[in-house]
TORTIRO-973129 format. One line per 10 residues: number of its first residue (from 1); their letters; for each residue x, y, z of N, C-alpha, C, O. Coordinates in steps of 0.05 Angstrom, whole numbers, plus 5000, padded with zeros to 4 digits. Example, Ala and Ser with C-alpha at 12.3 -4.5 7.8 and 13.67 -1.06 7.14 Angstrom:
# residues 2
1> as> 5264:4886:5156:5246:4910:5156:5264:4934:5156:5285:4934:5169; 5257:4955:5142:5273:4979:5143:5258:5001:5157:5268:5023:5161 $
# end
This chain:
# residues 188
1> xxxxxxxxxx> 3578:2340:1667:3604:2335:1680:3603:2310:1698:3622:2296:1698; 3581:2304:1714:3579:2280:1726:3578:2262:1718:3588:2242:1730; 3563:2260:1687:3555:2224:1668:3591:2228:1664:3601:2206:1669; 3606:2244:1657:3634:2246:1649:3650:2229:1669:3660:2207:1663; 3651:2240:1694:3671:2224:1717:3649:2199:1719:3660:2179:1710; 3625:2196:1727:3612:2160:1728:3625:2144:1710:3634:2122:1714; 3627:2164:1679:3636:2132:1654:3665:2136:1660:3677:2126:1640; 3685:2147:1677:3707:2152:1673:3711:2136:1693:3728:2118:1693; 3686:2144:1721:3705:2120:1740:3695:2086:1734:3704:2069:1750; 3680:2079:1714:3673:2055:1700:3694:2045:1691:3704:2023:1697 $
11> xxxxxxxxxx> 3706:2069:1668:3724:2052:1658:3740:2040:1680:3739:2016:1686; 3753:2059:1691:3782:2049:1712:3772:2024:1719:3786:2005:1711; 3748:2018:1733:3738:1994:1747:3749:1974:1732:3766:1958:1740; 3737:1974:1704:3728:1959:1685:3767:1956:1680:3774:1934:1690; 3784:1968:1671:3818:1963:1671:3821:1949:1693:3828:1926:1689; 3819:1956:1716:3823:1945:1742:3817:1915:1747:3832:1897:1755; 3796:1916:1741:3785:1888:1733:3799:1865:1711:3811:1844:1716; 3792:1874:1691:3819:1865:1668:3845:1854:1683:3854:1831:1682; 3853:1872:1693:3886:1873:1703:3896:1861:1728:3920:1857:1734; 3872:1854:1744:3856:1827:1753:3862:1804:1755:3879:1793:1769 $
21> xxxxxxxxxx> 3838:1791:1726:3836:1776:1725:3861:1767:1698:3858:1744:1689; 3877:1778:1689:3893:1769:1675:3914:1761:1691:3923:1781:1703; 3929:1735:1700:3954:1726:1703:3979:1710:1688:3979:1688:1678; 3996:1727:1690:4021:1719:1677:4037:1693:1698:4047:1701:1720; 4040:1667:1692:4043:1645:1711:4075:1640:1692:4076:1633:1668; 4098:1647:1711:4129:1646:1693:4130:1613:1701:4118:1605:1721; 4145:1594:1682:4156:1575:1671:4179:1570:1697:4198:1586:1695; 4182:1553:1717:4200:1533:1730:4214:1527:1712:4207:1507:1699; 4243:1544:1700:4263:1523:1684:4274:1496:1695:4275:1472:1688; 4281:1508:1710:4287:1478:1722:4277:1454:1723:4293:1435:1721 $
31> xxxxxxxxxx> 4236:1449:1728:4229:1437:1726:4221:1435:1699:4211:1414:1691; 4225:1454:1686:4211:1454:1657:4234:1443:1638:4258:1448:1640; 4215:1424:1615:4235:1408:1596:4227:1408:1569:4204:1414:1564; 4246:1402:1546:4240:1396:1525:4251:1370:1507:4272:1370:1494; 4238:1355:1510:4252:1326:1495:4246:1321:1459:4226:1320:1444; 4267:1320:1458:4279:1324:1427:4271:1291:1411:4270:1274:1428; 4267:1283:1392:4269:1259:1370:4282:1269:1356:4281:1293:1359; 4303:1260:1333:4302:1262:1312:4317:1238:1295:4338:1226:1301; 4298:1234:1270:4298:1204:1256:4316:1214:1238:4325:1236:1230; 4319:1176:1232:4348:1185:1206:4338:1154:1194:4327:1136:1208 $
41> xxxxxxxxxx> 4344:1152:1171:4339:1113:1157:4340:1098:1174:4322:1083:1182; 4373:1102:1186:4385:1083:1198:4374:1082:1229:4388:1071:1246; 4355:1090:1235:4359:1097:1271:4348:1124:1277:4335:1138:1263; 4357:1128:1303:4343:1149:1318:4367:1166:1325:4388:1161:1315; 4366:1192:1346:4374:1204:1368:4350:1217:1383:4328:1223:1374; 4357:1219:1401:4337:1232:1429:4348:1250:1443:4372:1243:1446; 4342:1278:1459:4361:1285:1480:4339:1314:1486:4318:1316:1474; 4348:1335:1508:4333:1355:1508:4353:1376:1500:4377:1373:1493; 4335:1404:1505:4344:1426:1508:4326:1447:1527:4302:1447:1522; 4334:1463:1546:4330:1478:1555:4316:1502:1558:4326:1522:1548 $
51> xxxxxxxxxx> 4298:1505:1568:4286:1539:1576:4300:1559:1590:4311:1557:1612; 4298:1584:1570:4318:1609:1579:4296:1628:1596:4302:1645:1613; 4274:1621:1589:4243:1638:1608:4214:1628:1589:4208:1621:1566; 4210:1629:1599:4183:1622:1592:4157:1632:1605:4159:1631:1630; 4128:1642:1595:4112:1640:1611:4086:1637:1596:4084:1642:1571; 4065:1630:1611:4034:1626:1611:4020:1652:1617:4028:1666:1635; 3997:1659:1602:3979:1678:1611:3954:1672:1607:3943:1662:1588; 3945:1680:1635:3914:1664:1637:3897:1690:1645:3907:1712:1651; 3866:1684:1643:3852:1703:1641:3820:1689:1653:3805:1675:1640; 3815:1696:1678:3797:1676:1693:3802:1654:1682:3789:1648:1661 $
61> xxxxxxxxxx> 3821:1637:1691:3838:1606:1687:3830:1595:1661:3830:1571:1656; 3824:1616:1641:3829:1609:1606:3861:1617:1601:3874:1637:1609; 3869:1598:1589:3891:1604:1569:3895:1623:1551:3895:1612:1529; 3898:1653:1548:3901:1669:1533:3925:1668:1524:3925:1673:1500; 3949:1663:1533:3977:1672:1513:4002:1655:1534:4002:1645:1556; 4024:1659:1510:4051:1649:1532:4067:1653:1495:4061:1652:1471; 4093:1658:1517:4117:1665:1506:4147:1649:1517:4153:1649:1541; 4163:1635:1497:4184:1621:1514:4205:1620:1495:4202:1618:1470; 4225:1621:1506:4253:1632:1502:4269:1598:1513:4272:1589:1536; 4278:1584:1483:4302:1564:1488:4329:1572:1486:4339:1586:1468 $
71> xxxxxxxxxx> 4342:1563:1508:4370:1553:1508:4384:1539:1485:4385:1515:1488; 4395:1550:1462:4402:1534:1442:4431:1515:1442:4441:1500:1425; 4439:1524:1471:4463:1524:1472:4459:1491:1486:4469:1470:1478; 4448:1495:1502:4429:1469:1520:4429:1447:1506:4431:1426:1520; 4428:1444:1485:4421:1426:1463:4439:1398:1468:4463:1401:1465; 4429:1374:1476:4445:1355:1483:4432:1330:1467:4411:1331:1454; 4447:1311:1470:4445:1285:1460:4440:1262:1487:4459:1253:1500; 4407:1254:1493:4423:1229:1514:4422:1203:1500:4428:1185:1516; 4415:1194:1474:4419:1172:1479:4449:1168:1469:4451:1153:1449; 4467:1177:1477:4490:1169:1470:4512:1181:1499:4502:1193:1518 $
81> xxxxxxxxxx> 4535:1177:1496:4549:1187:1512:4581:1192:1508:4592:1185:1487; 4593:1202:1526:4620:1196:1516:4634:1214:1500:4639:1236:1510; 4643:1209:1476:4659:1211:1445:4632:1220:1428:4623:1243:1423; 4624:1201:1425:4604:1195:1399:4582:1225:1414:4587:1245:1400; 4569:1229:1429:4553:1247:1449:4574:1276:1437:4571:1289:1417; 4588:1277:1450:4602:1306:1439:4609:1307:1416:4617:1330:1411; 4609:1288:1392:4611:1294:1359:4587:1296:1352:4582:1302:1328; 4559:1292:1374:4545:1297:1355:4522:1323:1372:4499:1326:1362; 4526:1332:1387:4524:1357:1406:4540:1380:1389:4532:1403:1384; 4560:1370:1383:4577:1394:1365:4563:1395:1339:4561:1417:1329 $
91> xxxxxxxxxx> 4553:1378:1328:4550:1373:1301:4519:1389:1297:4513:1403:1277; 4501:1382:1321:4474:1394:1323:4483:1426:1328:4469:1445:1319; 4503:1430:1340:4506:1470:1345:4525:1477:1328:4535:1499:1333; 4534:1463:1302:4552:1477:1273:4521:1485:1265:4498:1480:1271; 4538:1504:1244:4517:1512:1225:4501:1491:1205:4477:1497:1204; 4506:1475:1195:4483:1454:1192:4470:1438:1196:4459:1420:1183; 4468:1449:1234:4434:1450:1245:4430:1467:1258:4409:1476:1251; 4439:1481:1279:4428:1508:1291:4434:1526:1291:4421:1547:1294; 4459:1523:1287:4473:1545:1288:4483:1563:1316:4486:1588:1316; 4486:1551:1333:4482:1575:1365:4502:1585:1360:4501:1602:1378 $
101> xxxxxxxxxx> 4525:1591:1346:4537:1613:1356:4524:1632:1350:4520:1651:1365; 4513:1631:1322:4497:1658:1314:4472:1658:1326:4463:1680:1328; 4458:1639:1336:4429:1645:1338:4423:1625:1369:4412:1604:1373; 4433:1638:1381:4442:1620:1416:4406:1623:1425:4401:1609:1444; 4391:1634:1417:4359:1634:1431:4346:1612:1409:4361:1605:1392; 4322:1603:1410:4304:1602:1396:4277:1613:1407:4278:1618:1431; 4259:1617:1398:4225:1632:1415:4205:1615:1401:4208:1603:1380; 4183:1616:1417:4156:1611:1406:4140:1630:1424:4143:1637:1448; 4122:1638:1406:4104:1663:1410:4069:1650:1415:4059:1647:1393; 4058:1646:1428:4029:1642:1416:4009:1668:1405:4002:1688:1418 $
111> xxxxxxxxxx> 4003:1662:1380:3983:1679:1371:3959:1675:1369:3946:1695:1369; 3944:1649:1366:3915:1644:1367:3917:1621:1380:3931:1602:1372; 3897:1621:1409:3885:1603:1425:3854:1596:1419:3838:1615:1415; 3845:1568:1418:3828:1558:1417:3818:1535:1444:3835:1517:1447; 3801:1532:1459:3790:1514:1473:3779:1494:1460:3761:1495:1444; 3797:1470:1470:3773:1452:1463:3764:1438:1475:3757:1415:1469; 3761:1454:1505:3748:1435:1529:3763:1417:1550:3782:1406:1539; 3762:1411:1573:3777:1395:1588:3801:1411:1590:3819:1394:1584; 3813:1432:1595:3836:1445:1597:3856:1441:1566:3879:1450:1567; 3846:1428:1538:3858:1430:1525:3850:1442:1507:3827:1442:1499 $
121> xxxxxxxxxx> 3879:1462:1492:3871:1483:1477:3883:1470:1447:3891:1447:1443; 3880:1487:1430:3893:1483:1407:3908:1514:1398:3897:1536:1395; 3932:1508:1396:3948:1537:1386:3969:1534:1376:3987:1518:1380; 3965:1558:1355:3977:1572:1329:4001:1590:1344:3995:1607:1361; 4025:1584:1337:4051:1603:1348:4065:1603:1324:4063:1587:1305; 4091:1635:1330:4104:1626:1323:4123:1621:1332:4130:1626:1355; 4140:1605:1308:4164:1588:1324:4188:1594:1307:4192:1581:1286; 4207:1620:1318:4230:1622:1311:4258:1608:1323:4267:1605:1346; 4270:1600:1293:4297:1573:1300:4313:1592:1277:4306:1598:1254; 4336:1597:1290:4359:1603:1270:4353:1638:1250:4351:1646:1227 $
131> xxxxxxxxxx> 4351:1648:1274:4328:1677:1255:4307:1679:1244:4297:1700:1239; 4293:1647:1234:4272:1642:1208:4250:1642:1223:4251:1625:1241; 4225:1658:1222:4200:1647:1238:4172:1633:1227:4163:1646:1208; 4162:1616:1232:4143:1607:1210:4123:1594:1235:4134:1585:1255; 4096:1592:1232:4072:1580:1252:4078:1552:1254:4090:1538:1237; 4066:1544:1278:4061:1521:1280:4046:1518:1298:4048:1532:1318; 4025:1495:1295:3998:1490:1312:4000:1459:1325:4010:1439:1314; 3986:1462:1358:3993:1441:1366:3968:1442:1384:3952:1461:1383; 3963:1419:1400:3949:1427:1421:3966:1420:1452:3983:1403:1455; 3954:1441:1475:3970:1444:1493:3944:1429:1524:3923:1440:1532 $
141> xxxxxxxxxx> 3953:1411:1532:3937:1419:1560:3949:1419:1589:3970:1409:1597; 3924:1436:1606:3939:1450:1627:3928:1447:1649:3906:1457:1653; 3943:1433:1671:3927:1416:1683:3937:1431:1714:3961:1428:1720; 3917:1447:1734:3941:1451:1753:3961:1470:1752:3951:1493:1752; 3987:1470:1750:4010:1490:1753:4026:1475:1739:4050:1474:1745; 4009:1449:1705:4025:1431:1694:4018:1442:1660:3998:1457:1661; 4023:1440:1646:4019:1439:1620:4034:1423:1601:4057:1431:1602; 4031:1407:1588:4052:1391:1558:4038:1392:1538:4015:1399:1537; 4054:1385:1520:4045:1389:1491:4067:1369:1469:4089:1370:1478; 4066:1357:1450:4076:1350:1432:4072:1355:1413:4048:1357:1408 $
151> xxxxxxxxxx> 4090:1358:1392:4093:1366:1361:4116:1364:1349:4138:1362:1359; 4109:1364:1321:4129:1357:1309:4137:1388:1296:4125:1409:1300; 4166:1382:1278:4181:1412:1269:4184:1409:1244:4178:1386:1239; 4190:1420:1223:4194:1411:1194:4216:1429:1197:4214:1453:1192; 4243:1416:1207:4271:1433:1205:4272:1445:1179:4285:1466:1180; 4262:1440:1150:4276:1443:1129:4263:1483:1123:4274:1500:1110; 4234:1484:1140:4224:1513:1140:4245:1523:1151:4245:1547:1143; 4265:1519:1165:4290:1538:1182:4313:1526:1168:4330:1512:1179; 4313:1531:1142:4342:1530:1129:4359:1500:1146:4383:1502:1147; 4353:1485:1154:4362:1464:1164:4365:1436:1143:4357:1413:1143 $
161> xxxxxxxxxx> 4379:1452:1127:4373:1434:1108:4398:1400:1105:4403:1390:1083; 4405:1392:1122:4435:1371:1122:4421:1349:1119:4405:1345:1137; 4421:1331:1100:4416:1307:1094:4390:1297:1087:4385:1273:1084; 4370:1324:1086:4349:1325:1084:4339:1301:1056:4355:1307:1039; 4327:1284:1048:4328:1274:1023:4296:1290:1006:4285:1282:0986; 4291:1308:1022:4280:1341:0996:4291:1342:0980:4284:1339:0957; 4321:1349:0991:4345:1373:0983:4366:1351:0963:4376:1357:0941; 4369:1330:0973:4387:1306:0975:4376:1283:0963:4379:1263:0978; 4366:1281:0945:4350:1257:0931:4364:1232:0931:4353:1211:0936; 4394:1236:0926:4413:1205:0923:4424:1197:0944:4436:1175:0944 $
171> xxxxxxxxxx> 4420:1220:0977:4429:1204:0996:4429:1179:1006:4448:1171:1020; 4411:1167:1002:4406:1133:1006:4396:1135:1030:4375:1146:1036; 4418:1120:1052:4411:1118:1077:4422:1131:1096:4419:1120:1118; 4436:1154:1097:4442:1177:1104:4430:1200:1102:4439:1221:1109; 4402:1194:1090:4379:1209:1095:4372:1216:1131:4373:1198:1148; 4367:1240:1137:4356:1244:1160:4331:1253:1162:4334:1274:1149; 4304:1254:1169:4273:1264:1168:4274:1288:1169:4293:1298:1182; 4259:1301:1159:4252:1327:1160:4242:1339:1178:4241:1363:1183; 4234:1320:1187:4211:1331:1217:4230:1323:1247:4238:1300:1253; 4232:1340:1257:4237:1326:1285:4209:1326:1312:4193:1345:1311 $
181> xxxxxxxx> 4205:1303:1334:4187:1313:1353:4200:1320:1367:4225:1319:1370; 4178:1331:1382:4183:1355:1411:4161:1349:1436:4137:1354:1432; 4169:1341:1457:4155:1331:1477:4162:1361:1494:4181:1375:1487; 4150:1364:1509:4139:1392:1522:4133:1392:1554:4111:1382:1557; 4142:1396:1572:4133:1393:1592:4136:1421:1611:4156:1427:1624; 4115:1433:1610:4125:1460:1635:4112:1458:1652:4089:1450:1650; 4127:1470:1681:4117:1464:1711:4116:1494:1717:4136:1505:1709; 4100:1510:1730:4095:1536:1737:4084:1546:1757:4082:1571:1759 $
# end
């Protein structure tokens, strides 16, 4: 009965400990950003969108996990303004490209973290846009109470299919890229 309560009060230690050294560090929306590219033949647009929550989880100051929740609604255009800015703010939240009325969140999940030294990791998430979820790998580093990351998106995995020239072979120059980037910045 005694080896019983010793490994029993081990364990607890041993949870206690765990529960510890694991910290959940929540995402500054405010300070936290996401800056958008997306190419077309003719030219560019640029603009961000928003964090609805977000956070980091660390584990003696390793990067174990994080979870974040976009604002789809957030979704803006800066390099433009005006007229032209709200036709094409509207045009990014119709259904052939995000869709927010139906799908006002987007998420990314991390599922496999890798170190590769110097506070930068490499990680596998997923990344649900428009109900559809599919991985994507980037590397992240985390500097401080700072972390960014860049990557790119292959809209056409999330049914985003408008002008795509996949889908659209004879569009010419009304082709838009398939990929958009994503510049990353969270403060915590």
């Amino acid at each position: 009965m005694k080896n019983l309560k010793t490994i029993a009060l081990a364990f607890v230690v041993a949870l206690s400990t765990l529960a510890v050294t694991a910290q959940t560090k929540k995402i500054d929306i405010a300070k936290s950003n996401i800056n958008w590219v997306g190419k077309k033949v003719t030219g560019q647009h640029s603009g961000t969108v928003g964090f609805k929550s977000g956070a980091l989880v660390f584990k003696k100051n390793v990067l174990t996990g994080g979870t974040f929740v976009v604002d789809m609604n957030s979704l803006t255009a800066t390099d433009l303004t005006g007229e032209y800015q709200g036709k094409l703010n509207g045009h990014l939240k119709a259904d052939d490209f995000f869709g927010t009325d139906k799908f006002p969140t987007s998420t990314l999940v991390f599922k496999t973290i890798a170190s590769k030294g110097n506070n930068v990791y490499t990680v596998t998430a997923d990344l649900t846009i428009k109900g559809i979820t599919k991985p994507v790998t980037f590397d992240i580093t985390v500097k401080g109470n700072t972390a960014t990351t860049a990557f790119n998106v292959d809209r056409t995995k999330y049914d985003i299919k408008y002008n795509s020239k996949s889908f659209f072979e004879s569009i010419g120059d009304k082709a838009i890229y398939d990929e958009f980037e994503l510049t990353v910045n969270l403060n915590f």
